[in-house]
C-alpha atoms as an extended CHARMM CRD file, in Angstrom:
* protein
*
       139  EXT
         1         1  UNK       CA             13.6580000000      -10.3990000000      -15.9430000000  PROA      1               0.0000000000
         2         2  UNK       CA             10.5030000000       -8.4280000000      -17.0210000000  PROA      2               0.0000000000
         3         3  UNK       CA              7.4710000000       -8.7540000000      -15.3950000000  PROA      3               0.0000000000
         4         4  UNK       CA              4.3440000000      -10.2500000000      -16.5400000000  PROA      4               0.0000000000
         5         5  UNK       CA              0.8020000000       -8.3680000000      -16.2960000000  PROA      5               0.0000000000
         6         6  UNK       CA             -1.3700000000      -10.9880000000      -15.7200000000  PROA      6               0.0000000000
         7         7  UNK       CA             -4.6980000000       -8.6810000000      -15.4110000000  PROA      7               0.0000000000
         8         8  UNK       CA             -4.9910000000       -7.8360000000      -19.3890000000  PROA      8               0.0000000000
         9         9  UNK       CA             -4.6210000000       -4.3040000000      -18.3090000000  PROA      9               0.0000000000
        10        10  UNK       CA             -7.4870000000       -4.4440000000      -16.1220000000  PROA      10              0.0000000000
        11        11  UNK       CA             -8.4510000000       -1.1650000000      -14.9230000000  PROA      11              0.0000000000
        12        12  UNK       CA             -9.1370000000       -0.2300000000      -11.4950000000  PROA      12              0.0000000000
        13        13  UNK       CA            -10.7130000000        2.5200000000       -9.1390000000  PROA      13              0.0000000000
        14        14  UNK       CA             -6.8170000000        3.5810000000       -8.4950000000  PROA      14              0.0000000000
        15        15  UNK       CA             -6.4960000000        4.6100000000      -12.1850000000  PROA      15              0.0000000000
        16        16  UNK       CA             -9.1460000000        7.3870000000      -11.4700000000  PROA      16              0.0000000000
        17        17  UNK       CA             -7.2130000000       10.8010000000      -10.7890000000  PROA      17              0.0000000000
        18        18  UNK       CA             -9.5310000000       11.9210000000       -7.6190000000  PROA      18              0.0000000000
        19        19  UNK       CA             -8.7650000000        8.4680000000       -5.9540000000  PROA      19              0.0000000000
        20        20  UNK       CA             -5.0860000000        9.9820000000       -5.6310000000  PROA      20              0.0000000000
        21        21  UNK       CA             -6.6020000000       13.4340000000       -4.5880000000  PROA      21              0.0000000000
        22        22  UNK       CA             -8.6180000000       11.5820000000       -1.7560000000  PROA      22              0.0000000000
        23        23  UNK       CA             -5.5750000000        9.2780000000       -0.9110000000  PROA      23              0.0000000000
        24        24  UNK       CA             -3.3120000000       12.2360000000       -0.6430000000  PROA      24              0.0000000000
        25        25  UNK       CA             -5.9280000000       14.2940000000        1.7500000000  PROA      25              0.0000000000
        26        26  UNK       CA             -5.6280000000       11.0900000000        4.1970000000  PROA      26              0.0000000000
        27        27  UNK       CA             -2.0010000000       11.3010000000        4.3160000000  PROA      27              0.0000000000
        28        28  UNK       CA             -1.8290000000       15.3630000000        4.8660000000  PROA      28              0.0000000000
        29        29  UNK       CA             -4.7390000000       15.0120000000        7.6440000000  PROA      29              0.0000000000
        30        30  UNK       CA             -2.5780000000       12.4110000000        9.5200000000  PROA      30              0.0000000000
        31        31  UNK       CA              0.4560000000       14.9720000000        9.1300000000  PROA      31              0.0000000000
        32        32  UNK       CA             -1.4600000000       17.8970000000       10.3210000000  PROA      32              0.0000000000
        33        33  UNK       CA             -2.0990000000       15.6120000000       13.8050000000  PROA      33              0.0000000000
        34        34  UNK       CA              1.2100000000       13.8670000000       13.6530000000  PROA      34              0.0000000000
        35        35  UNK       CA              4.4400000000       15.3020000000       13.7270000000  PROA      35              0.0000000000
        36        36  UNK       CA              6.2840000000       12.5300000000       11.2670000000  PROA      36              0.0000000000
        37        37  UNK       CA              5.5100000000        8.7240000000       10.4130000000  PROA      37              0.0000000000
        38        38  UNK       CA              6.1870000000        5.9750000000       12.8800000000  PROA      38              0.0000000000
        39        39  UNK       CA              8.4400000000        4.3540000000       10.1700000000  PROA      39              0.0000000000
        40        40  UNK       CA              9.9710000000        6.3330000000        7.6310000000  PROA      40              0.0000000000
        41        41  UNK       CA             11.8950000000        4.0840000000        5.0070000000  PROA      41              0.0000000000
        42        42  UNK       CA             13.9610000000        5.4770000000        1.2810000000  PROA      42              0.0000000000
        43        43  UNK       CA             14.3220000000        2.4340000000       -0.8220000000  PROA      43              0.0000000000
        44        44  UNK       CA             14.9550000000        2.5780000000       -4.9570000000  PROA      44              0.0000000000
        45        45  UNK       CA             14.2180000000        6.1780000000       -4.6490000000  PROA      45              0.0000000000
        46        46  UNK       CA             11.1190000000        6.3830000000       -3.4090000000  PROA      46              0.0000000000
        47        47  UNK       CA             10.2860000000        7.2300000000        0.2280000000  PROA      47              0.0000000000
        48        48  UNK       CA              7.8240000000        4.6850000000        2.2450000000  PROA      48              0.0000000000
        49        49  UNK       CA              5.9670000000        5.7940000000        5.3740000000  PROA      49              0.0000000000
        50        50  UNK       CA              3.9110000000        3.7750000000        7.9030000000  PROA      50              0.0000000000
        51        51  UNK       CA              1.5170000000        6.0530000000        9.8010000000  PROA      51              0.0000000000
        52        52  UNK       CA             -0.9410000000        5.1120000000       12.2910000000  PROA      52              0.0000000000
        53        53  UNK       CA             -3.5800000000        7.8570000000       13.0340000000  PROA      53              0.0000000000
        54        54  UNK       CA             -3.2690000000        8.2250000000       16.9520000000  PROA      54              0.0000000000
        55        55  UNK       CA             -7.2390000000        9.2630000000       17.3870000000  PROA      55              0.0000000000
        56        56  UNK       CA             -7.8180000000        4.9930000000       16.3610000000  PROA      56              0.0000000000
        57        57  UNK       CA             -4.4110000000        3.6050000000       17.1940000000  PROA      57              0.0000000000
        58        58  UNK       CA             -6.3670000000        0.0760000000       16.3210000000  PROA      58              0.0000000000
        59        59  UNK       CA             -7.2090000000        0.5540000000       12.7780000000  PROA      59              0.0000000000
        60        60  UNK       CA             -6.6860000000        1.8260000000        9.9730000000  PROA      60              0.0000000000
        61        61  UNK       CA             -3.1850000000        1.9650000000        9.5690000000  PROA      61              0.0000000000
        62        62  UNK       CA             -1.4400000000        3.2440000000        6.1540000000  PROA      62              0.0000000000
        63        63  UNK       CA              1.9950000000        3.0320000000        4.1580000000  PROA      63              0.0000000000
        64        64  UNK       CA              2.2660000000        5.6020000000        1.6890000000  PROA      64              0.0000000000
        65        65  UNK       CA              4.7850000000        5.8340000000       -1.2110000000  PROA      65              0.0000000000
        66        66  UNK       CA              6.2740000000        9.0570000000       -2.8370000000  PROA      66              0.0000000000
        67        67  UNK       CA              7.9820000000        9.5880000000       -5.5430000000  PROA      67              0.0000000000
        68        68  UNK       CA             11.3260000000       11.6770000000       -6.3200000000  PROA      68              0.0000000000
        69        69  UNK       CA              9.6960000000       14.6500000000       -6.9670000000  PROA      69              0.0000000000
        70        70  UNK       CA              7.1130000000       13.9010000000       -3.9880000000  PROA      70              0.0000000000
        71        71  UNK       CA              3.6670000000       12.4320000000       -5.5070000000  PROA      71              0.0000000000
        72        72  UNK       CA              1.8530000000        9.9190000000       -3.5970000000  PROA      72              0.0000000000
        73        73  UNK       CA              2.5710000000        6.8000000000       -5.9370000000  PROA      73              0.0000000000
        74        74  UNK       CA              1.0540000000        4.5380000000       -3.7410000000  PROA      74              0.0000000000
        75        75  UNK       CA             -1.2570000000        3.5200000000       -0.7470000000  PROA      75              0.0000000000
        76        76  UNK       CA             -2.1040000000        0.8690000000        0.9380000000  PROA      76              0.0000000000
        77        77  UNK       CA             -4.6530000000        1.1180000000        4.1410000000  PROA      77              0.0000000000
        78        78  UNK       CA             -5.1070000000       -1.6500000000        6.4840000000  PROA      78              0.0000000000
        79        79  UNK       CA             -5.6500000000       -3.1890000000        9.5820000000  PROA      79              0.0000000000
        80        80  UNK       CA             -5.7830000000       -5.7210000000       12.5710000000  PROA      80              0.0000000000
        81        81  UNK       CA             -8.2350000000       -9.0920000000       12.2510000000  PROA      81              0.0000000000
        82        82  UNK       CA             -6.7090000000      -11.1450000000       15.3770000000  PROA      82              0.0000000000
        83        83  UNK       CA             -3.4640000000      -11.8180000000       14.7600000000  PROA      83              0.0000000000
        84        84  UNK       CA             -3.0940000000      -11.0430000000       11.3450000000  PROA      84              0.0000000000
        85        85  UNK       CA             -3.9550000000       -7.8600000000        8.6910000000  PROA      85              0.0000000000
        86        86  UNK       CA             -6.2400000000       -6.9060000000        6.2470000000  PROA      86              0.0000000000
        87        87  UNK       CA             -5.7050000000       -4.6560000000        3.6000000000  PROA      87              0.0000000000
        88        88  UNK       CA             -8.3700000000       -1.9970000000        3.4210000000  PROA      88              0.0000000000
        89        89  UNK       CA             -7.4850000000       -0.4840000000       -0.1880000000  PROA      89              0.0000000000
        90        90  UNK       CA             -4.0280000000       -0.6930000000       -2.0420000000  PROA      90              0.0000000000
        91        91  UNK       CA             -3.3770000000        1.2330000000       -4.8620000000  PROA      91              0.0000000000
        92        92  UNK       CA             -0.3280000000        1.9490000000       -7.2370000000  PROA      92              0.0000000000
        93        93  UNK       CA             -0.5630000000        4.7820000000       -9.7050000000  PROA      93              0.0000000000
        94        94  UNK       CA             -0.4560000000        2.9130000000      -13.4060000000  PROA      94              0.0000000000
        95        95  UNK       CA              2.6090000000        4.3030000000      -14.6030000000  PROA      95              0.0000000000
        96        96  UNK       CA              4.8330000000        2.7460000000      -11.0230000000  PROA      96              0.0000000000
        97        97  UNK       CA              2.9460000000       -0.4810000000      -11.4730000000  PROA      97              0.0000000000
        98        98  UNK       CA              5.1040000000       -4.0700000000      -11.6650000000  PROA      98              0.0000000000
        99        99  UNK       CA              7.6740000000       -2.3880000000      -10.0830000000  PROA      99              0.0000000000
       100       100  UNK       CA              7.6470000000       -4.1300000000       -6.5940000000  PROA      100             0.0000000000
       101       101  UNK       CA              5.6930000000       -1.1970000000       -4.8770000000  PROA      101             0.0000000000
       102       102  UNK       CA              2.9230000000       -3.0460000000       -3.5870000000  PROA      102             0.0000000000
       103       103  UNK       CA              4.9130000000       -5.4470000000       -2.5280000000  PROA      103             0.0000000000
       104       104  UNK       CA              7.6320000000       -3.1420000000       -0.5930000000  PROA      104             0.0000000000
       105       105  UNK       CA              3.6870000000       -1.3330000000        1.2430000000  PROA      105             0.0000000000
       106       106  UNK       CA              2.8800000000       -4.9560000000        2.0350000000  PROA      106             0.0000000000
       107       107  UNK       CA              5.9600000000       -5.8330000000        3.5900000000  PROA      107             0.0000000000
       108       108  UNK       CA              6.4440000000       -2.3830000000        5.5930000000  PROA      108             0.0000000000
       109       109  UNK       CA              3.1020000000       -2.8550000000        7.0340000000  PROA      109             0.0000000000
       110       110  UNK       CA              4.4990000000       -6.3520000000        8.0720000000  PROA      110             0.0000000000
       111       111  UNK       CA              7.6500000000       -5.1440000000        9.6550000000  PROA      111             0.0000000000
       112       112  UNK       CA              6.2590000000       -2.2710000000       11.7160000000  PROA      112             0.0000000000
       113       113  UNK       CA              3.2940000000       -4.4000000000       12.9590000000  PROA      113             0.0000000000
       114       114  UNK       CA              5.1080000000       -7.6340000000       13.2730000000  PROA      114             0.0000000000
       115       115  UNK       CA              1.9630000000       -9.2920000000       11.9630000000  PROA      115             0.0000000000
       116       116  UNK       CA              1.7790000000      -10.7610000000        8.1120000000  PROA      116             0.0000000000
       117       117  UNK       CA             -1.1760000000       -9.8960000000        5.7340000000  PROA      117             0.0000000000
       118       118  UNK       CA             -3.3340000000      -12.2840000000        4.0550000000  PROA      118             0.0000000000
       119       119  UNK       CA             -5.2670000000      -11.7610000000        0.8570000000  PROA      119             0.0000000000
       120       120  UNK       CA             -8.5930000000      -10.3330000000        0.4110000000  PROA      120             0.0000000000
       121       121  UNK       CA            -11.6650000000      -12.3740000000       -0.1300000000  PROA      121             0.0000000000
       122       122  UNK       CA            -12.6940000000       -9.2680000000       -2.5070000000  PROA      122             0.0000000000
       123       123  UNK       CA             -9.6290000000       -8.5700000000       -4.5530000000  PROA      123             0.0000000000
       124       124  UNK       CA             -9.6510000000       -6.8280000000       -8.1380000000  PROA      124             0.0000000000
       125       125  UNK       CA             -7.7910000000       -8.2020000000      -11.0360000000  PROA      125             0.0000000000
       126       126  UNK       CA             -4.6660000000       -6.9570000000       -9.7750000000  PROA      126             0.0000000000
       127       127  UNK       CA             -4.7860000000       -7.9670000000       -6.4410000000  PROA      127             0.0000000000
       128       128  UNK       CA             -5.6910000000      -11.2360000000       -7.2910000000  PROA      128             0.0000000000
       129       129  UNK       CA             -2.5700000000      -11.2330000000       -9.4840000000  PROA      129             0.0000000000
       130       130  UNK       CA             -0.4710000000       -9.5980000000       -6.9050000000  PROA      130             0.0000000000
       131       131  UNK       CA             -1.6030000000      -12.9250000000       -4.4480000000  PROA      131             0.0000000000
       132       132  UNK       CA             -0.8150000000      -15.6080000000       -6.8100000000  PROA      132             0.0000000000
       133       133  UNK       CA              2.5740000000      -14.3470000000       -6.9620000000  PROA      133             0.0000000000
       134       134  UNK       CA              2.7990000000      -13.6170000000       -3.5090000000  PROA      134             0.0000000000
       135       135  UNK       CA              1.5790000000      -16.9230000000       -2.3960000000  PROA      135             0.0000000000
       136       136  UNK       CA              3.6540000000      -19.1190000000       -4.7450000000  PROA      136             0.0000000000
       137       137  UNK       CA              7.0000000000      -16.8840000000       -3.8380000000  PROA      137             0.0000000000
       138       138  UNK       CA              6.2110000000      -17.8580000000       -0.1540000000  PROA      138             0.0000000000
       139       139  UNK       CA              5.7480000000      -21.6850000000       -1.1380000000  PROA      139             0.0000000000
């Protein structure tokens, strides 16, 4: 079954090169004070990690994604709001979109935390896209 974009090929602030560039300096600052991710996951060849920066154990929090030949695909930064997260950013490079990345960030986040995520009041096209299908898969 193919996947639907429902945005119209919306595009977003994670289609801009230096947004990786920034995205990747955040994950290589949290490995210069850390000496590996709190969970490290491979899954459809890509390799997931779930890092918490231990200067603000409370927030933010981050999954990253990497690719086979080790490029930040995507990133999703996020934290506590009383029992439940909020994602700060999310991002998916264009070419991995619709591939169940987000998704796999989202539910990472869940399983390490053992808290659930629920949407942004502020979401883009694709997040609000990502949410419909999110919410009616839960229903």
């Amino acid at each position: 079954m193919e996947k639907f974009d429902a945005t119209g090929g919306a595009f977003t602030s994670a289609d801009q090169e230096d947004r990786w560039t920034y995205h990747a300096g955040t994950i290589d600052a949290l490995r210069s004070t850390c000496a590996t991710p709190a969970v490290q996951r491979e899954a459809a060849g890509y390799r997931f990690e779930y890092w918490i920066d231990t200067s603000d154990a409370t927030s933010p929090w981050y999954v990253a994604v990497f690719g086979r030949n080790g490029v930040l695909v995507g990133f999703l930064s996020f934290g506590p709001r009383g029992d439940v997260l909020l994602a700060n950013e999310v991002a998916v490079r264009k070419a991995f979109r619709r591939r169940g990345i987000a998704s796999a960030m989202y539910s990472l986040g869940e399983h390490a935390t053992q808290r659930k995520f629920i949407p942004s009041s502020r979401a883009s096209p694709y997040g609000a896209a990502f949410w419909a299908n999110r919410c009616a898969r839960m229903h």
